[in-house]
N, C-alpha and C positions, 0 to 999 in steps of 0.2 A: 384699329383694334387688332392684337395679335391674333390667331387660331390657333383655338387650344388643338397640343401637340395630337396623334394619335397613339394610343397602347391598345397593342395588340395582347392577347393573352391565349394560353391553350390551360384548361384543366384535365390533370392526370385523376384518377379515380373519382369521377364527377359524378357518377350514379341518377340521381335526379335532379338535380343540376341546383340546388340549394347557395353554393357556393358562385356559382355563375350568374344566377340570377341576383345576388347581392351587387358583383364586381359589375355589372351591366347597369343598375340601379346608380351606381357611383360613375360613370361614364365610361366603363373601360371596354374596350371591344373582345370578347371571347369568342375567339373565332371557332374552335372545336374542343372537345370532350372525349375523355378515353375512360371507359370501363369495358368491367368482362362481364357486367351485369346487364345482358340483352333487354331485359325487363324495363330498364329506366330510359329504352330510346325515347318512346312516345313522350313521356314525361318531360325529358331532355329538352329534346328537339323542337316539340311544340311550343314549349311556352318561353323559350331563351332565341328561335333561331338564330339555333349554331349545329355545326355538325355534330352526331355521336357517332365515335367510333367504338365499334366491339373490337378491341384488341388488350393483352395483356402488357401492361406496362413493361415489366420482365426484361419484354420481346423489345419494346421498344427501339427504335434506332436514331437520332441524334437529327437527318436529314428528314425523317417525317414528321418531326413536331416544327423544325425551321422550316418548311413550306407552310404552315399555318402564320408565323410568327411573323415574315418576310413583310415586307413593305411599310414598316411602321418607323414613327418618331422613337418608342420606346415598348419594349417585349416584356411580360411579364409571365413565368411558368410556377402552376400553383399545383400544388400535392396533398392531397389531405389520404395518406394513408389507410385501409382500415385498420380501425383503431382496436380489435377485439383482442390481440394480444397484447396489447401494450395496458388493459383496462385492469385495475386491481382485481376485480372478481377473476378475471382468467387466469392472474397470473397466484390467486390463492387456490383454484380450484384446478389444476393442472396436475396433475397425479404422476406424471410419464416421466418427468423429467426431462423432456426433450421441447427444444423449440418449436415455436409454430411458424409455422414455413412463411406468414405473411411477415413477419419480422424483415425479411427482406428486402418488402418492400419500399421500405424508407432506403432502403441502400441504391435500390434500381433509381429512385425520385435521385439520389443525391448523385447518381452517375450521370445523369442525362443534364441536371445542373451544371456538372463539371468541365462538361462535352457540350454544350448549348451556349451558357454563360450568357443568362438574358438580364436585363437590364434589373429585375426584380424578384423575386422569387417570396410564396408566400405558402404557409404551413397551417393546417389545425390539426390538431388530435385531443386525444385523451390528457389531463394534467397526468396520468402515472408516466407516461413516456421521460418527463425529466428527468426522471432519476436512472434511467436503462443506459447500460454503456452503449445502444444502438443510437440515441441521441447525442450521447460526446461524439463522437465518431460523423456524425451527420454536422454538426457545427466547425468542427475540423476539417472535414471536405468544404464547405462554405469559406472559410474564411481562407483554405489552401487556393480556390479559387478569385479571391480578391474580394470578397464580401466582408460588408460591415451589418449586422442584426442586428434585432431587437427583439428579444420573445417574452412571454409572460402568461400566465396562468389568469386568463378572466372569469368573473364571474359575471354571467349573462343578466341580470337585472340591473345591473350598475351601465347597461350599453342600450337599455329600453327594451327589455323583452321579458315576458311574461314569465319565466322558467328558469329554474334554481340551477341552471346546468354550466358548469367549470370546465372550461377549455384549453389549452397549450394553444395559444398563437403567436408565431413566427411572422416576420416580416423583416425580407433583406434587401439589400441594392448594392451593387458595385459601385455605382456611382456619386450617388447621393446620400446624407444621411435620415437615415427612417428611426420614425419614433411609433409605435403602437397606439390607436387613442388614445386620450385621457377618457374615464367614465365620465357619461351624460346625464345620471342621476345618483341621486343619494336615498337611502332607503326610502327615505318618507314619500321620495317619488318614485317607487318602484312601478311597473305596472303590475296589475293583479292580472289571476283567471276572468274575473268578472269584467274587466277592460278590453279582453279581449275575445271569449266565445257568449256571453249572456245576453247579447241580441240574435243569437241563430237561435231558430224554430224547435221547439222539443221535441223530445224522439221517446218512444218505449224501447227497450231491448229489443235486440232483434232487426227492427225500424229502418229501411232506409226510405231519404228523403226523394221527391218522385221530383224533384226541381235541381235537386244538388245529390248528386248519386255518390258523393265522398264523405256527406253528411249520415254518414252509416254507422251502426250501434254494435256490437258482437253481443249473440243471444247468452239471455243467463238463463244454468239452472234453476230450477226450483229452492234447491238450499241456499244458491247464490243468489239470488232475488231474495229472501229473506234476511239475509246476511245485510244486504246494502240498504236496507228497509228500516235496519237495525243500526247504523252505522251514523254519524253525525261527521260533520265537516272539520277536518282534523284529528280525526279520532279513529283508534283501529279496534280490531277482532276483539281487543281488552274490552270494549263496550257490549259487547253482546253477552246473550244469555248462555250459559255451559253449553246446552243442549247445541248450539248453532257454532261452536269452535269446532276446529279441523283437530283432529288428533295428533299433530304434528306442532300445533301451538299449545297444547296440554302441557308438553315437554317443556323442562327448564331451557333446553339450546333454543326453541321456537319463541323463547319471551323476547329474543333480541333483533325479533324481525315485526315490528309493530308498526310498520309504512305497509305490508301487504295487508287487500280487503281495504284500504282505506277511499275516502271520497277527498277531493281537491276541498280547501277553502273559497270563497269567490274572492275574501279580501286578503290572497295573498297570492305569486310566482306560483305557478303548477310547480311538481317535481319534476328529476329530467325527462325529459321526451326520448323515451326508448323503443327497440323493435317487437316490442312487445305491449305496447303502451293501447293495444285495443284492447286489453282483457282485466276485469276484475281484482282479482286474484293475483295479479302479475307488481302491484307495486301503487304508489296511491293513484291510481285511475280513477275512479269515480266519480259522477259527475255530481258538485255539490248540492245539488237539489232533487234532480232527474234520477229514476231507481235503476241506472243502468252504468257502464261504461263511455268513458268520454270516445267521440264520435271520430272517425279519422278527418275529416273536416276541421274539429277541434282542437285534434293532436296536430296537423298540418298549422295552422291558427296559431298554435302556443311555439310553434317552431318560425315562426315570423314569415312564413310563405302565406304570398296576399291572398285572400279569396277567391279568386280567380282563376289559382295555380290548378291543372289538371293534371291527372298523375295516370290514367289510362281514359282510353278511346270510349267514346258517349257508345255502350250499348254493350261494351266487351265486358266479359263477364272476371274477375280476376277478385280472389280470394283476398280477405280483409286481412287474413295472416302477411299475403304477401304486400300489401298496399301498406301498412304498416310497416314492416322491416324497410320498405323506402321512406317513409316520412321519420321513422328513429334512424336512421343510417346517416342522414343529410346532415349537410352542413347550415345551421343556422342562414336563414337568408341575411338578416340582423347584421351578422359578424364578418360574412361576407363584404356587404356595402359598407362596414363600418375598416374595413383594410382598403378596400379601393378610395376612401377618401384618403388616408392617409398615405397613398402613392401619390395622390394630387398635392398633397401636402408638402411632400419630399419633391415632389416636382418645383413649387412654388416657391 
């Protein structure tokens, strides 16, 4: 019986290592992690071991990601940008008219591509990125280096995961030809909310659990506790009574935001999993039943990170706002292991 080959892998902008912990799941070796977000070492490091390094990609230099890479049957270096300027809301709500300096960063990813020249190379972002000329320009550098692609806009319930959330994934080889999955279900087998957080323990607002300290609530107002008391499964601020609307939905431009204030359904995908997605008010967070905010626990849960994942150290004390922005920031674990089969794929 052969042995399977080894792939070695570095991720560039790994943050909580979402993306690593998929590529791991599907066999692939992640030997190290580079972000500027000191915050996601614990996270990282703990539950992927692989190195994190705090270094700015930028900076990066070509010989320190090939000492990770070294000793393998086959390399693969994966980039997932952040995605906030490339995201339609930024680029409608930008006033300045000037770039946002992370733009760049897909240029640093595709220099170090160019300079490295590993056996595979693999991308997520936002779906608005297709249309930016930073992305012609990045597929030009790929295939200037001898790469043949394949990228495509997913939509995450068709790949088995709870959450309505639309993707750009890339997937390249110099060597081989790579094909992106096919989807694994069809709506009628979507998974719901209800498939995947309705067995964890109830919480009030506020609430955290004394057994699972991720299993945490963010506190509601008094007007927001009546708001969501008010609110039914699928249904926004339009269901309430005058007296409990915000005076910003009174307004005709406010009628076309009717996802915030709202609660999840149990029998359907959560909305996307954002950094924001522990608060009320922030987009349909609600938990379908419970008068509170879905739990970061829950939001981790609908982003396909197992149970198990810990995201800071048992005892440290670290803000929900900030545990949040890592569990909305990461990369699907889902779509992760769902690209590293498909290098095995292209291998076979």
């Amino acid at each position: 019986m052969l042995e399977r080959p080894i792939i070695n892998a570095v991720d560039l902008f790994c943050g909580a290592g979402g993306l690593t912990h998929g590529l791991q799941r599907a066999g692939i070796n992640v030997v190290a992690g580079y972000d500027v977000e000191e915050s996601c070492r614990f996270a990282y490091e703990h539950n992927n071991q692989s190195n994190f390094i705090n270094q700015d990609v930028t900076e990066l230099q070509k010989e320190e990601v090939e000492a990770h890479l070294h000793g393998a049957d086959y390399t693969l270096l994966a980039g997932c940008a952040p995605c906030q300027p490339f995201s339609t809301y930024s680029r409608t709500t930008n006033t300045t008219g000037q770039k946002d300096k992370r733009w760049g960063l897909l240029n640093s990813f595709g220099r170090l591509v160019s300079e490295i020249r590993p056996d595979f190379v693999t991308m997520e972002n936002v779906p608005g990125l297709v249309s930016q000329p930073v992305f012609v320009d990045f597929l030009q550098q790929l295939s200037g280096a001898g790469y043949q692609y394949d990228y495509q806009v997913v939509f995450c319930p068709d790949y088995g995961m709870a959450q309505t959330r639309k993707r750009l994934m890339l997937l390249a080889s110099r060597t081989k030809e790579v094909r992106l999955p096919k989807p694994t279900h069809v709506p009628d087998q979507y998974m719901t909310v209800a498939d995947v957080i309705a067995g964890l323990p109830p919480l009030i607002a506020g609430q955290t659990l004394a057994e699972d300290r991720l299993h945490r609530a963010s506190i509601l107002s008094p007007i927001n506790l009546r708001r969501i008391q008010a609110s039914t499964p699928g249904g926004s601020w339009l269901d309430w009574p005058e007296e409990l609307r915000a005076s910003c939905h009174r307004k005709d431009s406010g009628k076309t935001f009717p996802s915030v204030y709202g609660r999840m359904s149990w029998d359907k995908p959560s909305p996307t999993i954002t950094t924001q997605c522990n608060g009320y008010g922030n987009g349909r967070f609600g938990h379908p039943e419970q008068d509170r905010a879905i739990s970061l626990r829950e939001a981790a849960l609908l982003q396909s990170f197992p149970k198990s994942y810990q995201f800071a150290p048992q005892g440290e004390k670290r803000s929900i706002a900030a545990l949040a922005k890592m569990i909305g920031n990461a990369v699907p674990v889902r779509l992760g292991e769902m690209v590293g089969r498909s290098v095995w794929e292209a291998l076979a």
